[in-house]
Backbone as CSV, one residue per row, in Angstrom:
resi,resn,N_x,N_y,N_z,CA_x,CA_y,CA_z,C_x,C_y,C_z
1,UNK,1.643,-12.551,3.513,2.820,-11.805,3.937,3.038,-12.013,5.447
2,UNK,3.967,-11.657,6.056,4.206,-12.197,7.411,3.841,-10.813,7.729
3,UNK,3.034,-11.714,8.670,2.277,-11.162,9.803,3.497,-9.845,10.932
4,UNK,3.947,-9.016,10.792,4.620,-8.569,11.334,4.615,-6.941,10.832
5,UNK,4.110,-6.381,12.659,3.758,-4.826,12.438,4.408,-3.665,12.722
6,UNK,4.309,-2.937,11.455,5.121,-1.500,11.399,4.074,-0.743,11.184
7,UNK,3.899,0.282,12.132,3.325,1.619,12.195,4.220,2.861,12.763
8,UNK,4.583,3.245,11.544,4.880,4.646,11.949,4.643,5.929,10.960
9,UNK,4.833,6.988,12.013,4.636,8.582,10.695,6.329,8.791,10.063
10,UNK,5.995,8.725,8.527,7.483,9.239,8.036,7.183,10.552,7.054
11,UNK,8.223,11.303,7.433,8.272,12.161,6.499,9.452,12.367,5.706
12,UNK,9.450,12.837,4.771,10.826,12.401,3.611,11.690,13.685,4.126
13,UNK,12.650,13.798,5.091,13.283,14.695,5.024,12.570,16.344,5.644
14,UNK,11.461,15.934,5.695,11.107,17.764,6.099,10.609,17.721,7.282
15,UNK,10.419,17.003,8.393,9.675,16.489,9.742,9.729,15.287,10.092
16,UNK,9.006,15.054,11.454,8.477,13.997,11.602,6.869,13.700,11.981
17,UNK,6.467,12.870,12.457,5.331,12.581,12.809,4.953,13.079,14.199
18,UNK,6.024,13.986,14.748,5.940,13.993,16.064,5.102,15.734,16.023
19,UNK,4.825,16.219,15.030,4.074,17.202,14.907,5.218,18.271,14.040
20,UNK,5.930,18.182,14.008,7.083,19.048,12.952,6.591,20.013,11.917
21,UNK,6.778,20.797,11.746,6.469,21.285,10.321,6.746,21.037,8.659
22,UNK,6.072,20.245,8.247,6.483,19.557,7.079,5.671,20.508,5.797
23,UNK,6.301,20.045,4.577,5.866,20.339,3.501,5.740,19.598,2.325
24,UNK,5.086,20.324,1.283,4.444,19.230,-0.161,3.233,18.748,0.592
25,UNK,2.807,18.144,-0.044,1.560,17.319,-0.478,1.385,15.932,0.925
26,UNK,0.722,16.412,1.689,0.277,15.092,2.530,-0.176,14.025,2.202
27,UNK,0.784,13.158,2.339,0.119,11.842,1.897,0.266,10.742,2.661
28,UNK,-0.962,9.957,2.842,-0.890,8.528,3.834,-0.951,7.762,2.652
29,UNK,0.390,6.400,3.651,0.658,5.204,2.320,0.100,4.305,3.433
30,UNK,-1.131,3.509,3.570,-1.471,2.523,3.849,-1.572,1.057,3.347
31,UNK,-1.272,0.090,4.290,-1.411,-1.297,3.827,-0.438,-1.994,4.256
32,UNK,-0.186,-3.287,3.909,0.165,-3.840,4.583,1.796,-4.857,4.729
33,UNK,2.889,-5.398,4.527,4.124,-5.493,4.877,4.871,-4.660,3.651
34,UNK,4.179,-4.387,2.420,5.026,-4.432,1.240,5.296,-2.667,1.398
35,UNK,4.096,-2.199,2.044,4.143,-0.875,2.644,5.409,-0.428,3.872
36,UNK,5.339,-1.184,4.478,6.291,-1.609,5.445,7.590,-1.296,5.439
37,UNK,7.917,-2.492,3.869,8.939,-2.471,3.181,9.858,-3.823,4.243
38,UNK,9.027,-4.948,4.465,9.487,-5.772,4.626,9.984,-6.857,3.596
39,UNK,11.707,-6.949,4.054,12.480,-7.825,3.014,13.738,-6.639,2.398
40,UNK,13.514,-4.779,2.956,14.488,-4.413,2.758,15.472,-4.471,3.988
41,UNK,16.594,-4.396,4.005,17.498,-4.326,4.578,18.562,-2.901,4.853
42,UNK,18.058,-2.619,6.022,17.195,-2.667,7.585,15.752,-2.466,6.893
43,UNK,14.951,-3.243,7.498,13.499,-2.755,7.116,12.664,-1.424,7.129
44,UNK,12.471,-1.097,5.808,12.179,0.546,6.018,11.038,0.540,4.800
45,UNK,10.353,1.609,4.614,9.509,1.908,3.880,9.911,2.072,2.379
46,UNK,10.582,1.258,1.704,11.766,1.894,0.421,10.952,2.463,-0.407
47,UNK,9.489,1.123,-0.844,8.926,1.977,-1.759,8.459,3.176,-1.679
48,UNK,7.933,3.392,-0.294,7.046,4.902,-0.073,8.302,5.554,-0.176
49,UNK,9.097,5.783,-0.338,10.538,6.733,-0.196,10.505,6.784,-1.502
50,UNK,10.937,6.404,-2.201,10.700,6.301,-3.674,9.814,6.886,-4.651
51,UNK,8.764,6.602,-3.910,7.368,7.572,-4.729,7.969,8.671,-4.497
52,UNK,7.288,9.011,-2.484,7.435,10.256,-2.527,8.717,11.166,-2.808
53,UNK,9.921,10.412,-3.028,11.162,11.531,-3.736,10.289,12.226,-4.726
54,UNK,10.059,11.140,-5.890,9.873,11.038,-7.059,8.901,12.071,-7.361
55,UNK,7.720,12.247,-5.918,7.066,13.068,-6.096,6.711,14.425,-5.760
56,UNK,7.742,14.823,-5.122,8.226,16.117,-4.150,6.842,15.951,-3.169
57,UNK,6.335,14.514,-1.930,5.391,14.574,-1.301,6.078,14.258,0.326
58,UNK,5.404,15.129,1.713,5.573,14.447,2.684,4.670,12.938,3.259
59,UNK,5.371,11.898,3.180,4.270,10.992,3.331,4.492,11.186,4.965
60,UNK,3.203,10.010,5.162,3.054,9.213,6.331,2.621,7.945,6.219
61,UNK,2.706,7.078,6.978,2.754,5.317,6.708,2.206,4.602,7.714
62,UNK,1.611,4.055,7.671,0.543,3.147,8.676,0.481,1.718,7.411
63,UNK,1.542,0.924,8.143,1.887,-0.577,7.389,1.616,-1.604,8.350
64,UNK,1.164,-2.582,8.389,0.930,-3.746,9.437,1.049,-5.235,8.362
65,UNK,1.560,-6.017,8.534,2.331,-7.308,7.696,0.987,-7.803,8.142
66,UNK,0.833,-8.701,7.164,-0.580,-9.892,7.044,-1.580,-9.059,7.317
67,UNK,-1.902,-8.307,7.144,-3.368,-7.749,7.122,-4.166,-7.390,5.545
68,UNK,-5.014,-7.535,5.700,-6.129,-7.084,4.155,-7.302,-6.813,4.572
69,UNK,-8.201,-6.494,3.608,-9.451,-5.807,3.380,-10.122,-7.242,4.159
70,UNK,-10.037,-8.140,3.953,-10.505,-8.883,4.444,-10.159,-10.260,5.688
71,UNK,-8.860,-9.716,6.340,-7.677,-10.281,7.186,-7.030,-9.690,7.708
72,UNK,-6.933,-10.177,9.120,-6.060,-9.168,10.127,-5.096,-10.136,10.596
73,UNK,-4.515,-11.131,9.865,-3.457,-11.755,10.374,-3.510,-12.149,11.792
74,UNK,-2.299,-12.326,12.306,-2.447,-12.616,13.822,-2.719,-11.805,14.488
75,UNK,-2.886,-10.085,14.098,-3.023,-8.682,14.742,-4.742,-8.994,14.940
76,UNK,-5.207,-9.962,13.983,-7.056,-9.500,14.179,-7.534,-8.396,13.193
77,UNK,-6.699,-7.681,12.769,-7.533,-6.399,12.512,-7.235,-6.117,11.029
78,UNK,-8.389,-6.431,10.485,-8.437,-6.269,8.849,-8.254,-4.425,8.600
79,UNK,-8.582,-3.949,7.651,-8.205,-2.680,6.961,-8.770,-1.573,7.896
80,UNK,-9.867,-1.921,7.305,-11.035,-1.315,8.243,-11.007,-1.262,9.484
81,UNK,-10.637,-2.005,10.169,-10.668,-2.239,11.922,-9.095,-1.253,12.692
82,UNK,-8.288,-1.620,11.488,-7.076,-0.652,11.710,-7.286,1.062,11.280
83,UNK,-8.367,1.242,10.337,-8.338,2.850,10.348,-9.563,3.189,11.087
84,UNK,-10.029,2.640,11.703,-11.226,2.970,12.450,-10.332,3.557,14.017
85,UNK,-9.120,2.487,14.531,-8.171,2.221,15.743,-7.212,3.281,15.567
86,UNK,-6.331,3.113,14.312,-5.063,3.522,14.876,-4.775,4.955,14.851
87,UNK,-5.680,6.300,14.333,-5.605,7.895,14.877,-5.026,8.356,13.371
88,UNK,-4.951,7.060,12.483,-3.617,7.945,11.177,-5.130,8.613,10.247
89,UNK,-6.168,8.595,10.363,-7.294,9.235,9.904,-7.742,10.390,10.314
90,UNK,-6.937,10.854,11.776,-7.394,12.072,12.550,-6.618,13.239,12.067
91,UNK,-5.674,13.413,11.018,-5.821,14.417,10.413,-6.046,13.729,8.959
92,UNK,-5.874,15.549,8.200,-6.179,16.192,6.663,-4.943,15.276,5.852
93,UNK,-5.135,14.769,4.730,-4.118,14.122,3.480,-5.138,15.098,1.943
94,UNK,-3.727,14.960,1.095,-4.286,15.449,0.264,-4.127,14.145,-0.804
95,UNK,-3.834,13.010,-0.177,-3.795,11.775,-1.235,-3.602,10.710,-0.247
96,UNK,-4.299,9.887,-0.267,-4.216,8.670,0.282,-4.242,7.385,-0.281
97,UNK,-2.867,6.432,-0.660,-2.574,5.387,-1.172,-3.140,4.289,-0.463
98,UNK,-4.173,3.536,-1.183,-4.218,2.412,-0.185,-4.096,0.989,-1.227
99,UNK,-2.813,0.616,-0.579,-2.155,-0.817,-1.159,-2.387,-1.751,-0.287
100,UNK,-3.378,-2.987,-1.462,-3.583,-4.126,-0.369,-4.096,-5.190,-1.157
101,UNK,-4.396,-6.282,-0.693,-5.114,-7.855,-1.829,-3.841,-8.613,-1.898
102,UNK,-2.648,-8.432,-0.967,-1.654,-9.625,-1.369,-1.987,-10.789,-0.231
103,UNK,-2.537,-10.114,0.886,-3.020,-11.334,1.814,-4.507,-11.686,1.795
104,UNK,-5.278,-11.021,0.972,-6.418,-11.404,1.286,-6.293,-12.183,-0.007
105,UNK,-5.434,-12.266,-0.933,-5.322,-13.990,-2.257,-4.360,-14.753,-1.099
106,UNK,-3.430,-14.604,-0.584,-2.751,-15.870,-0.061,-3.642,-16.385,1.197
107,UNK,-4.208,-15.597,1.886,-4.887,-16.566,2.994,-6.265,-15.690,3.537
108,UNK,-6.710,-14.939,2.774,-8.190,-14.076,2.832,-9.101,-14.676,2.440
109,UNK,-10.487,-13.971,2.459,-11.589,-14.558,1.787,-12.221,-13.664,0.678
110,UNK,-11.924,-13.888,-0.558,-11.770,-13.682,-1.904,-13.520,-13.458,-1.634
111,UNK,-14.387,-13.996,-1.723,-15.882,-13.871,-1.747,-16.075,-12.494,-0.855
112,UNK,-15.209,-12.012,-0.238,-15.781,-10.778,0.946,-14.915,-9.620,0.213
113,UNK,-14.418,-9.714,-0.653,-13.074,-8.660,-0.643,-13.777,-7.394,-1.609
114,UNK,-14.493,-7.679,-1.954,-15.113,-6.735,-2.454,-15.906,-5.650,-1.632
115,UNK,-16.842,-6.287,-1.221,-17.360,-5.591,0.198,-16.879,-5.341,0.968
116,UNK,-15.704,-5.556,1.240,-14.674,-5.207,2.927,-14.573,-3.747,2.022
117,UNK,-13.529,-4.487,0.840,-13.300,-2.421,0.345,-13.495,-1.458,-0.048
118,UNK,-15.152,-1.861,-0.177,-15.781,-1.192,-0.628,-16.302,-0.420,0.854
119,UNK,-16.435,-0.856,1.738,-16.418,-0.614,3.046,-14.791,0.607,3.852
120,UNK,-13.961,0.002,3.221,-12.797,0.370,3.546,-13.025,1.751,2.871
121,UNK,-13.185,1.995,1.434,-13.565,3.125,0.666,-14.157,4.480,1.831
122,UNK,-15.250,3.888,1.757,-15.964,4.825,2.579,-15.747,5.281,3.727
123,UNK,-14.958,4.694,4.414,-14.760,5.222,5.591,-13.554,6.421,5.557
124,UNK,-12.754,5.811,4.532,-11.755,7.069,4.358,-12.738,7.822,3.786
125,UNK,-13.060,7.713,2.749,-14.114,8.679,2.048,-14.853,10.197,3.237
126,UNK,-15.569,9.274,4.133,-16.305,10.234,5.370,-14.987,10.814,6.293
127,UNK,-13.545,10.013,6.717,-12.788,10.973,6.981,-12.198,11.986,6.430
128,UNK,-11.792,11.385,5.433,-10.688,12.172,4.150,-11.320,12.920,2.910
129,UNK,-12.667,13.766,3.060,-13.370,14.076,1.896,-12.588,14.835,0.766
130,UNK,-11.754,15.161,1.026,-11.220,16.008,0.069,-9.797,15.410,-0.399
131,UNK,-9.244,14.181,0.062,-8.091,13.670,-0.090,-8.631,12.950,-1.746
132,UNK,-7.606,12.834,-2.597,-7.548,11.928,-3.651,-7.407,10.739,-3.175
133,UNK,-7.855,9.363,-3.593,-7.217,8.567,-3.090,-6.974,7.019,-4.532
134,UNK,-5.966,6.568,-4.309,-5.260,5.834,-5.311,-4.956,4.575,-4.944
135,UNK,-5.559,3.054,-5.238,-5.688,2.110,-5.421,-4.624,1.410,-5.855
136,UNK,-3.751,0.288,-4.730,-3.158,-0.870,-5.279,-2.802,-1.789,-4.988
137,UNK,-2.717,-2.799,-6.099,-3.274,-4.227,-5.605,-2.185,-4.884,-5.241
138,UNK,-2.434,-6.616,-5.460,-1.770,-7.229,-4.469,-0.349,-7.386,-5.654
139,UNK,0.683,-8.033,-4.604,1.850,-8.473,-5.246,2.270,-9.942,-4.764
140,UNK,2.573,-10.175,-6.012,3.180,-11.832,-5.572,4.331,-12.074,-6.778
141,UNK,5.371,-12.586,-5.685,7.039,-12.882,-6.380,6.556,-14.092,-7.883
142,UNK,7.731,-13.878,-8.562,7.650,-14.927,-9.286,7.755,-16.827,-9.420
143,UNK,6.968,-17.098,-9.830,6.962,-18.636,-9.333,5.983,-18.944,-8.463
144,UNK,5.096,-18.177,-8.174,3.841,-17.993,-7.439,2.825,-18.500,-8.176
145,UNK,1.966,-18.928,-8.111,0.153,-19.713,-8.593,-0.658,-18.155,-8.295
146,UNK,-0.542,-17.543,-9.522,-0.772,-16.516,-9.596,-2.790,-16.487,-9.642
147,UNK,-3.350,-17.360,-9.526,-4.476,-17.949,-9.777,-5.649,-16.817,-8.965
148,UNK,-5.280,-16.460,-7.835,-5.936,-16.179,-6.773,-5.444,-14.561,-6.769
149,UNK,-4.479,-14.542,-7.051,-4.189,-12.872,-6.884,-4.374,-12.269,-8.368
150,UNK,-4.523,-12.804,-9.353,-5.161,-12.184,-10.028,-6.806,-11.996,-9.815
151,UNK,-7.362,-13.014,-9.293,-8.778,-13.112,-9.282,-8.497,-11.563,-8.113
152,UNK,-8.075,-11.370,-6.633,-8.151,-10.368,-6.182,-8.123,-8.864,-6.664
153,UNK,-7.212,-9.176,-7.569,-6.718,-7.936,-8.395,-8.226,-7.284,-9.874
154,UNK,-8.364,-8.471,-10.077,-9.714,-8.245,-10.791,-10.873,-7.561,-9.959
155,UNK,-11.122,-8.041,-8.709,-11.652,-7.473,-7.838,-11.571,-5.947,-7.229
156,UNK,-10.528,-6.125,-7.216,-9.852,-5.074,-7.141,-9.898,-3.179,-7.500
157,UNK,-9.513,-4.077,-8.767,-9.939,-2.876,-9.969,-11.082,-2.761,-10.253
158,UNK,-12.010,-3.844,-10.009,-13.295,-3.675,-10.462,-13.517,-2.412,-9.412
159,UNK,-13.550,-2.440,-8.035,-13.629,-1.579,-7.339,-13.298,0.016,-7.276
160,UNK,-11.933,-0.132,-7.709,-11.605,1.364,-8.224,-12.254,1.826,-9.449
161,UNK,-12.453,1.417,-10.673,-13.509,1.523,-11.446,-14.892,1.903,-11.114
162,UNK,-15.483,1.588,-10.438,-17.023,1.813,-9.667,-16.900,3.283,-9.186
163,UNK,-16.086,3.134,-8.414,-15.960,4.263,-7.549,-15.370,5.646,-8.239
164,UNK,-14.777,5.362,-9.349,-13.888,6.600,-10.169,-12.436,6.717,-9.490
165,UNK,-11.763,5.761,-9.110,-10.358,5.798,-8.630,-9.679,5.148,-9.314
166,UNK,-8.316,5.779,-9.540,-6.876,5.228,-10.020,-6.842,3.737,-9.368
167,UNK,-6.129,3.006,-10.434,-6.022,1.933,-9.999,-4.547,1.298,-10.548
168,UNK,-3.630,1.098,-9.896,-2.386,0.539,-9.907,-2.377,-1.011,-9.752
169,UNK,-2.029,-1.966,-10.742,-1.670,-2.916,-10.464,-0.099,-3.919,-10.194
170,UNK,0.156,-4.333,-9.117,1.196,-4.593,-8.609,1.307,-6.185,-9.503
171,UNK,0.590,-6.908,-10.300,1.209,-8.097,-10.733,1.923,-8.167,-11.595
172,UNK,2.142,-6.974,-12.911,3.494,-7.458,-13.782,4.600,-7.844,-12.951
173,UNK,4.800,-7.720,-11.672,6.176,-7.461,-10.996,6.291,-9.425,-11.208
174,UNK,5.072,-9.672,-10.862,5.220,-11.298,-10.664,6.133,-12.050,-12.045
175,UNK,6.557,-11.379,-12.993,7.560,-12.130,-13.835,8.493,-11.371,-14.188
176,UNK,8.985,-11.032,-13.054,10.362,-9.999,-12.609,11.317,-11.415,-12.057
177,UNK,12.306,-12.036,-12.549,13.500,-13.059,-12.388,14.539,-12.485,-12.564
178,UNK,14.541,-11.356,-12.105,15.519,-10.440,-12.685,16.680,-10.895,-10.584
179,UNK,17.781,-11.492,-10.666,18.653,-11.766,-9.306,18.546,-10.333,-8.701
180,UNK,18.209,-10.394,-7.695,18.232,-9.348,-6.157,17.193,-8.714,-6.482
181,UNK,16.556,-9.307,-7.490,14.780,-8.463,-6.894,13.583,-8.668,-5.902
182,UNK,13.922,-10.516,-5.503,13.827,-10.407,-4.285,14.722,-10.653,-2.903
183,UNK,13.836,-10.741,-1.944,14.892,-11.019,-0.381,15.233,-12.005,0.144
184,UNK,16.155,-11.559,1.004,16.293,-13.517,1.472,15.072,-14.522,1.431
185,UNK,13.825,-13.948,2.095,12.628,-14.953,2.165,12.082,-15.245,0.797
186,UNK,12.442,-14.704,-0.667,12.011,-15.264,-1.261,10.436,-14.869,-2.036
187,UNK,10.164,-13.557,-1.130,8.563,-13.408,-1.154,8.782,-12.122,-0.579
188,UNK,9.067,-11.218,-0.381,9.106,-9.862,-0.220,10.398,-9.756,-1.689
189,UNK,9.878,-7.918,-1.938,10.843,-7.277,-2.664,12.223,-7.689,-1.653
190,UNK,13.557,-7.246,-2.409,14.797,-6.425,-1.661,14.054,-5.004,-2.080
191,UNK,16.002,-4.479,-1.380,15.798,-3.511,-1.780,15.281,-2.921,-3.016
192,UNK,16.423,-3.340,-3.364,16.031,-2.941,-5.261,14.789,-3.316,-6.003
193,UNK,14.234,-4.498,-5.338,12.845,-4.488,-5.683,11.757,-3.532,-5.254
194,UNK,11.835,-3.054,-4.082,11.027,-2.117,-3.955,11.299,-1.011,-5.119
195,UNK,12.845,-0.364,-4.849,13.077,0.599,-5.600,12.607,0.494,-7.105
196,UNK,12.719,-0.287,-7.501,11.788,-0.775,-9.075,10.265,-0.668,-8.936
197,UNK,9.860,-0.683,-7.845,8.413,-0.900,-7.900,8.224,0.868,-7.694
198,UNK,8.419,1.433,-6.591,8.626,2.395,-6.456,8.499,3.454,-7.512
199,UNK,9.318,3.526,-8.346,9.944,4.004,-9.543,8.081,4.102,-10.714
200,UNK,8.035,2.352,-10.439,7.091,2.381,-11.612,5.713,3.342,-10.854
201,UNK,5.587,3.013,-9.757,4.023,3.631,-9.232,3.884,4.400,-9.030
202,UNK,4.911,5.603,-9.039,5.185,6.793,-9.099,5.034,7.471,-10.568
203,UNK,5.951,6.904,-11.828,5.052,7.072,-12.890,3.643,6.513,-13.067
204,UNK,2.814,6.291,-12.679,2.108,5.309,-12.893,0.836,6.516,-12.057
205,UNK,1.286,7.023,-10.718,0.575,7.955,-10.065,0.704,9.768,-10.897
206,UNK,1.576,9.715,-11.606,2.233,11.042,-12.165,1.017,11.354,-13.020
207,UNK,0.643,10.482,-13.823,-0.245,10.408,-14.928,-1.760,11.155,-14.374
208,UNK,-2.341,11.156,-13.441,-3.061,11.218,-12.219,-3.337,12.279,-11.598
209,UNK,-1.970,12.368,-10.952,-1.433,13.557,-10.018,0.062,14.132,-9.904
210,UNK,-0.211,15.222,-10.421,0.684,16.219,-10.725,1.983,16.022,-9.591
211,UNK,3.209,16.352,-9.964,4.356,16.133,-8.854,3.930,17.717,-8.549
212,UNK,4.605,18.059,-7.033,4.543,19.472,-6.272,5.993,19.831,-7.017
């Protein structure tokens, strides 16, 4: 995914990140461009908007393009190195999404990815003890050599499995040919692709965790 970084706090309508008084269910959506919501137009977080409608939740978002469990893109800073840095761990969530494995199959190291997130796990784990937290994997457009991101995604889940976590997988999307599901580049959702994805991981989290 291109390397290109968005960090910010969003809240759906009830605050901001600037300390506001918000409500529902705290939730951090971490990871990396698809979090972002790079490829919508203006670039915005569509899918996390989407859930959290869907789920009467205030999120917050800490997205950075090309980064993974095991890759920090041109930023340097793999998963881990970014929640150790960037303060979005210094408060309380009562759910924490962490979506990631689309860059560590296109240009990561598949042999480490297990151990990075299993690493990554824990550290939210020792910040966030009481947060739920919900697993998902990588995404890749259609027409892609799906070879490698499934192998991640296997990984993946193997991980949330171990651990007793939800696990969402982002590859049915990969034989989605459905016109304007993706963006100009070809490799991010559009809009409407997010909003489809959105839609599904939200049912997909419902099953799980109760809407407020």
């Amino acid at each position: 995914m291109a390397a290109l970084a968005l960090v910010l706090g969003l809240l759906s309508g009830t605050g901001s990140a600037g300390g506001h008084r918000v409500h529902g269910p705290q939730v951090l959506f971490f990871g990396d461009s698809l979090i972002a919501g790079n490829g919508a137009v203006p670039r915005r977080p569509v899918e996390v908007r989407t859930v959290a409608d869907r789920m009467g939740w205030s999120p917050w978002v800490d997205a950075m393009g090309g980064t993974g469990y095991t890759t920090g893109g041109r930023h340097g800073r793999r998963y881990e190195d970014r929640l150790l840095h960037d303060h979005f761990l210094s408060r309380s969530y009562d759910l924490v999404v962490l979506e990631g494995g689309t860059n560590d199959a296109h240009f990561g190291r598949l042999s480490q990815l297990r151990m990075r997130a299993l690493r990554t796990l824990d550290l939210v784990g020792a910040k966030e003890p009481q947060a739920r937290v919900v697993m998902v994997g990588a995404f890749a457009p259609a027409g892609v050599d799906l070879t490698r991101y499934a192998e991640a995604d296997v990984i993946l889940a193997g991980v949330a499995h171990d651990r007793g976590l939800q696990y969402v997988s982002q590859l049915p999307f990969s034989s989605v040919t459905d016109q304007g599901f993706l963006s100009r580049d070809h490799y991010h959702p559009s809009d409407l692709g997010y909003e489809q994805m959105g839609r599904a991981l939200a049912a997909a989290i419902r099953a799980w965790v109760p809407a407020s």
